[in-house]
C-alpha positions in Angstrom: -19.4 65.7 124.8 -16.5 67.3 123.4 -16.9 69.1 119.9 -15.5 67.9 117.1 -12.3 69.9 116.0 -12.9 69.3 111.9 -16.3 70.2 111.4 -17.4 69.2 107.5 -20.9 71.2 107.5 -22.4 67.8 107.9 -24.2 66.0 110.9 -21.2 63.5 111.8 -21.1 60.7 113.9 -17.6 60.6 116.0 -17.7 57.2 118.6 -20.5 57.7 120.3 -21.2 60.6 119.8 -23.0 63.1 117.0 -22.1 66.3 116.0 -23.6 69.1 113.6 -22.4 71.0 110.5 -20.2 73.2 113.2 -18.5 70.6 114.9 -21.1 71.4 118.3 -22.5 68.5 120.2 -25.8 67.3 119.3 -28.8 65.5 120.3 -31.3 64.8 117.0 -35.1 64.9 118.9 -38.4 64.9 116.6 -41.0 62.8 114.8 -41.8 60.7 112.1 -43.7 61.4 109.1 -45.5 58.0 109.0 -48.3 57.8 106.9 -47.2 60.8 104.5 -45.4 58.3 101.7 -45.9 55.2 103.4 -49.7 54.7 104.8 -50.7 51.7 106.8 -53.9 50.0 107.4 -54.7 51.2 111.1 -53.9 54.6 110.3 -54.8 55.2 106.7 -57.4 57.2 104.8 -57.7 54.8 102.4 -58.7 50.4 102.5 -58.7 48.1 99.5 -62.3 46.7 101.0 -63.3 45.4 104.5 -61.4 47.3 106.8 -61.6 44.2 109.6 -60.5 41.8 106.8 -58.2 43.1 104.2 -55.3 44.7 105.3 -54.7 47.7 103.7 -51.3 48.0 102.2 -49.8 49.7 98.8 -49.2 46.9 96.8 -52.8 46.2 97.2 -54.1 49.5 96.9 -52.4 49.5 93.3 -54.1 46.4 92.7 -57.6 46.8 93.4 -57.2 50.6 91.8 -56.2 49.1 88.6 -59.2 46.9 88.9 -61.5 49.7 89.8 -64.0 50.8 86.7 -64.1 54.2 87.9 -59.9 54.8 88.1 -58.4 55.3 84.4 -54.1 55.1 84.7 -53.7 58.6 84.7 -56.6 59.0 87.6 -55.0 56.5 89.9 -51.3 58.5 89.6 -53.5 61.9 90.2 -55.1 60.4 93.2 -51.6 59.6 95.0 -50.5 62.5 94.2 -53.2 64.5 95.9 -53.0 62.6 99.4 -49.0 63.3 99.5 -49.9 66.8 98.7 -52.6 67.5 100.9 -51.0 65.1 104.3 -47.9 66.8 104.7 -47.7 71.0 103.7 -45.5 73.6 104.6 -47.5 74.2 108.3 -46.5 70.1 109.5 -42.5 71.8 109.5 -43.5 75.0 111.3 -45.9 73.0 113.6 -42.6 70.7 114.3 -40.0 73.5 114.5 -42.6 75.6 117.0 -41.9 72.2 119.2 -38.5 73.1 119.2 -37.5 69.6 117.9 -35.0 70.2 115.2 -35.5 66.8 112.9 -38.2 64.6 111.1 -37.6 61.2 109.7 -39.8 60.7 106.3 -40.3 57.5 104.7 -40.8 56.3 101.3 -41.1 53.0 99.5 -40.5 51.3 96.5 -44.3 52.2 95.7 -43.3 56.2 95.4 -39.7 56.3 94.9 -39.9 54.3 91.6 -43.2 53.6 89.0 -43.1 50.1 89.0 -40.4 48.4 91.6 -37.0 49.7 89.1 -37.7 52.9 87.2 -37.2 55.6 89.5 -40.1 58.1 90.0 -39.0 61.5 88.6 -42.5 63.7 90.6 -40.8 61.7 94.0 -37.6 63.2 93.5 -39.3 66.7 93.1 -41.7 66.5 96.1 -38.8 65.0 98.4 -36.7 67.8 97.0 -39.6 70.6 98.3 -39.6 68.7 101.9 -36.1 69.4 102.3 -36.4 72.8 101.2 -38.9 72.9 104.2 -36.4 71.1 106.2 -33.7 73.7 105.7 -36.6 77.0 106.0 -37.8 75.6 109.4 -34.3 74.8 110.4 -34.8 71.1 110.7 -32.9 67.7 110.0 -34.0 65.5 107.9 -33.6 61.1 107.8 -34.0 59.7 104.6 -35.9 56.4 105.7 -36.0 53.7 103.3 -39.3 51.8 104.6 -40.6 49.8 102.0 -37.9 47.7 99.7 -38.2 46.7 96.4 -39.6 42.9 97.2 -40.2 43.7 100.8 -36.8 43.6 103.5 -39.7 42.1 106.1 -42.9 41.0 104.9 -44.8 43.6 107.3 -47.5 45.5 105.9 -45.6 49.0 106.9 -43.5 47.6 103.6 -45.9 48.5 101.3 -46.0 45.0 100.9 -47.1 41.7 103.2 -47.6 39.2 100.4 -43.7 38.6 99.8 -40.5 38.4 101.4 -37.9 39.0 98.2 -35.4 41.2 99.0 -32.5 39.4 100.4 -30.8 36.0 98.2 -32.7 38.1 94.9 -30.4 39.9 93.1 -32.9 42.1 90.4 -34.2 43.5 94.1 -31.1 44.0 96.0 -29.7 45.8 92.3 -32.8 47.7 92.2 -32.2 48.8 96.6 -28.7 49.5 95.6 -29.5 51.8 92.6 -32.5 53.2 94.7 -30.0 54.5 97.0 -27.0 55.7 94.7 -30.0 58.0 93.2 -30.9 59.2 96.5 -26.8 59.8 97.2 -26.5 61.7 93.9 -29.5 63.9 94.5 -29.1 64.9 97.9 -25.0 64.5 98.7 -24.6 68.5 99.1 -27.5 68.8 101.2 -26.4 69.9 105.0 -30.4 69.2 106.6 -30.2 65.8 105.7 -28.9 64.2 109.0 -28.5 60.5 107.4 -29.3 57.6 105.3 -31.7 55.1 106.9 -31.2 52.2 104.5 -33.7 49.6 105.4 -36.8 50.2 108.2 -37.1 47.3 110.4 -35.7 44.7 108.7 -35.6 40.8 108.8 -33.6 38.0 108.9 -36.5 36.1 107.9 -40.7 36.5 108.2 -41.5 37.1 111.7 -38.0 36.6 112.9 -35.6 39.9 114.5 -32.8 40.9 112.1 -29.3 39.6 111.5 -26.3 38.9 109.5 -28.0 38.6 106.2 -28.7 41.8 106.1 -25.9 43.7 107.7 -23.5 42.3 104.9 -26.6 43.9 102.6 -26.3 47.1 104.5 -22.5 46.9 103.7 -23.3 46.8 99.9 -25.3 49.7 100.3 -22.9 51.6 102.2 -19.9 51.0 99.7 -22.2 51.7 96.7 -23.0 55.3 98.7 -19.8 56.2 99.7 -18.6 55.8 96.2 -20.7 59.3 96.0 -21.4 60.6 99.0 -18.4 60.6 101.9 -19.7 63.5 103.6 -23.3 61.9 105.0 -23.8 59.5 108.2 -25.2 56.1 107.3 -28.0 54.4 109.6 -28.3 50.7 110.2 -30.9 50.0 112.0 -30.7 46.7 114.7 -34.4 45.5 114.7 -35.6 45.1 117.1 -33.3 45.2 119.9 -29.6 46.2 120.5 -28.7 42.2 120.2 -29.7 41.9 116.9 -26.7 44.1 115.7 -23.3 43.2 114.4 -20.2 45.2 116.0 -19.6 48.3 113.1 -15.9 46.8 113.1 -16.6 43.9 111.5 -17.0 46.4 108.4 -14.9 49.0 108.7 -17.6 51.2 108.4 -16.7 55.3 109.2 -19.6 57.9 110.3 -22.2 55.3 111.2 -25.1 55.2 113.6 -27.1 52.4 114.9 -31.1 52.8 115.4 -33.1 51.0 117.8 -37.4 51.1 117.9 -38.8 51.0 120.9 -42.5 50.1 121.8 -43.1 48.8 125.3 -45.6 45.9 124.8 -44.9 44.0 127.9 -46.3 44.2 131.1 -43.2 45.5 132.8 -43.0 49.5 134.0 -41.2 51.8 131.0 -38.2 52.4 133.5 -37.6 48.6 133.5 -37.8 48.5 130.1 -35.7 51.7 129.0 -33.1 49.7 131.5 -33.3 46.7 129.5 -32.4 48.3 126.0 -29.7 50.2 127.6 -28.0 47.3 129.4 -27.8 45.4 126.2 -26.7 48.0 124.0 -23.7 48.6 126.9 -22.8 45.0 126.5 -22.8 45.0 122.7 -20.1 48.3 123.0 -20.6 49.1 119.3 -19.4 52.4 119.7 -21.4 54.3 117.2 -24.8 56.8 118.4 -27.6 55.5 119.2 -31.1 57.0 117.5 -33.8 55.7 118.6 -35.8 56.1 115.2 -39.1 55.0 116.6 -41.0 54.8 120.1 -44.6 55.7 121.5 -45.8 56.0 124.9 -49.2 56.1 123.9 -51.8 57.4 126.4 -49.5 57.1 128.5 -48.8 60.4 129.8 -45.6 59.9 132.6 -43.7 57.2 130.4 -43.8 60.4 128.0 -41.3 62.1 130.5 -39.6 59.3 131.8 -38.6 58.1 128.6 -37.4 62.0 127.2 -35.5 61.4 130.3 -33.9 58.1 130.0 -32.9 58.8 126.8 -31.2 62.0 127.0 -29.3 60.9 130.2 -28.1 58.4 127.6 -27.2 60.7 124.8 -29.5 58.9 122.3 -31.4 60.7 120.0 -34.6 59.7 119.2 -37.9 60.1 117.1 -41.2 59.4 118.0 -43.7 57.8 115.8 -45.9 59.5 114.6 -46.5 63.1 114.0 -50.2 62.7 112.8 -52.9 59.1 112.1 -55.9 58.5 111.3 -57.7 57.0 114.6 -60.9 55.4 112.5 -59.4 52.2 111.9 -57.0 51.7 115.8 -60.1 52.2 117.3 -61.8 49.8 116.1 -59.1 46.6 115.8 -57.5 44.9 117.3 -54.3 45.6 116.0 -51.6 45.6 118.8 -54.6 46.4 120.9 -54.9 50.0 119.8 -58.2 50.4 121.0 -56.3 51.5 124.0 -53.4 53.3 121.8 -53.2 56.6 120.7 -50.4 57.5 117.7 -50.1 60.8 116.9 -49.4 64.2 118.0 -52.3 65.2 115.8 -55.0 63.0 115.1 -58.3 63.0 112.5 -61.0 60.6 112.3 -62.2 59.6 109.0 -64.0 56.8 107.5 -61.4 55.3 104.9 -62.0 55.9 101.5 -62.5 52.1 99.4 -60.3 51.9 96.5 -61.9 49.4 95.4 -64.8 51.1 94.4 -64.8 54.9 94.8 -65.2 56.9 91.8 -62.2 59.7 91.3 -64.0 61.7 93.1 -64.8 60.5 96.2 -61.4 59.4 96.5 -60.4 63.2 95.5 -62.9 64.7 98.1 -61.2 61.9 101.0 -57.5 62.8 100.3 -58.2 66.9 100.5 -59.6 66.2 104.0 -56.4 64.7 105.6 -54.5 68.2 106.0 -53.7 68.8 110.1 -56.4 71.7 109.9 -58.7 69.0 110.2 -56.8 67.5 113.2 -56.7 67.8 116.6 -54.1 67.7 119.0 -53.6 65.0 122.0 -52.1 64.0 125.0 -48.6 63.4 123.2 -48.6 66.6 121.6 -49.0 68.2 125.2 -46.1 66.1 126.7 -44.1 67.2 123.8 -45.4 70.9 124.0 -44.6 70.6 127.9 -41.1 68.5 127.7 -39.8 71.2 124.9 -41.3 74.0 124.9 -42.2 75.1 128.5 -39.3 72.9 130.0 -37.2 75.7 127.5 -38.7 78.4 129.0 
């Protein structure tokens, strides 16, 4: 790669190619946040009930909250406030940067970002602000990762909300997204460790069916009602799930753009075959933008670890595993995408989730102070990380 002769003092995307704040080539290489503003069912502390029959997700845990005895209003706004506090602290970016990755994708939802779907969520702003602050100490990039839409983009329970699919053809949601991000634009347009915009995780066309054009001439909305603020930050569209499932960047005219595929091998077939696969497609498609590949796990998988570091640097692609730390109580015993043979996180804990439903403040209190990485251990993926980038380096 060739650097970039006008540098802007932002990450910028230039064909196919990125480039930091200096104009130097660059690759983007770290880890999600999962489960920090976002948790899911087969990774959270926390269940609205029978952990093998209600899915756990945050519309519901507002609802069964609000029905608890125990959890006054102002109780069930402290108790959120004490997981996000106590899951992510200033060691989770020193542990990161000490991997010599350099960026960490964090995801909100419409359940943190605003107070109820359309008012925006003035403590969210503050505690995104102090992650960023982290970001820039620990010398690391941040995505902004929209995961969870105002009326759901997919219906998946990593949404914050499996009961509806509302977000596309309804026009108080799509508003509301479009407002969601001019905030986020406003807030956060001078800041150099944000590395992009991730409007919409995972998105669908329609329940259970890969993504489209119904939502890439959404994502154009969003990415006219940003640039009417921000010009300087790169924009992510992601193609879910595979490079197909794009449109071609022309189409829009869209400048400093990238494209994000997720990658999770659940087929049979070896991890080289599959990393082939992915690649082949997304050289037929020619969109001409970088590639991030914001998700992918090996699981306990140790060699597809390396071999896909490999495959994807040879490529150029940055890339982001998920996740940086789970709770394993709840894989390991479902069923979910089989994850009794799956393991998540660089660090993992084990804890009993914590019923909404019927806890007292307390309890719930006492579960959410127990989730800091102190109480975690590392795995298997943390040691091919620890090998890939930090001996490799050495």
């Amino acid at each position: 790669m060739k650097s970039f002769i006008h540098p802007t003092g932002f990450v910028q995307a230039v064909g196919r190619n990125l480039y930091d704040g200096k104009g130097n080539p660059l690759v983007l290489r770290g880890v999600n946040f999962g489960d920090w503003f976002v948790q899911e069912f087969w990774m959270a502390t926390s269940c609205v009930g029978d952990i093998y029959k209600t899915n756990y997700t945050q519309k519901r845990a507002l609802e069964v909250m609000e029905k608890n005895p125990n959890l006054s209003k102002e109780q069930i706004l402290k108790v959120q406030k004490v997981y996000i506090d106590h899951f992510i602290k200033e060691e989770d970016f020193a542990n990161v940067a000490k991997l010599n990755l350099n960026v960490i994708r964090i995801n909100f939802s419409c359940y943190n970002i605003t107070l109820d779907g359309y008012q925006l969520n003035p403590w969210f702003f503050k505690k995104f602000d102090w992650a960023l602050d982290m970001c820039e100490k620990y010398h690391l990039y941040c995505v902004i990762d929209n995961h969870g839409a105002i009326g759901s983009q997919n219906q998946d329970h990593h949404s914050g909300n499996d009961d509806t699919f509302d977000l596309y053809g309804n026009e108080k949601n799509m508003a509301a997204t479009v407002e969601v991000w001019k905030a986020i634009a406003s807030r956060y347009k001078d800041r150099t460790c944000v590395a992009c915009y991730d409007l919409l995780n995972e998105t669908r066309s329609a329940p259970g069916k890969f993504s489209g054009k119904v939502q890439f001439d959404f994502y154009d909305r969003l990415y006219k009602a940003i640039r009417e603020i921000d010009s300087h930050h790169m924009i992510m569209m992601e193609c879910f799930t595979f490079p197909t499932h794009g449109v071609h960047p022309k189409k829009y005219s869209w400048e400093n753009v990238c494209y994000s595929y997720h990658f999770y091998n659940l087929t049979p077939f070896l991890q080289r075959f599959c990393l082939w696969t992915y690649k082949f497609m997304d050289f037929i498609k020619g969109y001409d933008v970088p590639i991030i590949m914001g998700e992918f796990s090996c699981w306990k998988k140790e060699k597809d670890w390396y071999v896909t570091f490999s495959s994807f640097e040879k490529k150029g692609w940055s890339y982001l595993c998920w996740t940086y730390k789970a709770n394993n109580y709840v894989f390991k015993r479902t069923s979910f995408m089989n994850d009794k043979k799956k393991m998540w996180g660089l660090y993992e804990i084990e804890q009993e989730p914590v019923n909404l439903a019927t806890a007292t403040y307390e309890e719930i209190v006492s579960a959410y102070e127990k989730v800091e990485t102190k109480n975690a251990h590392t795995t298997i993926i943390y040691d091919a990380f620890y090998h890939h980038f930090v001996l490799k380096d050495r």
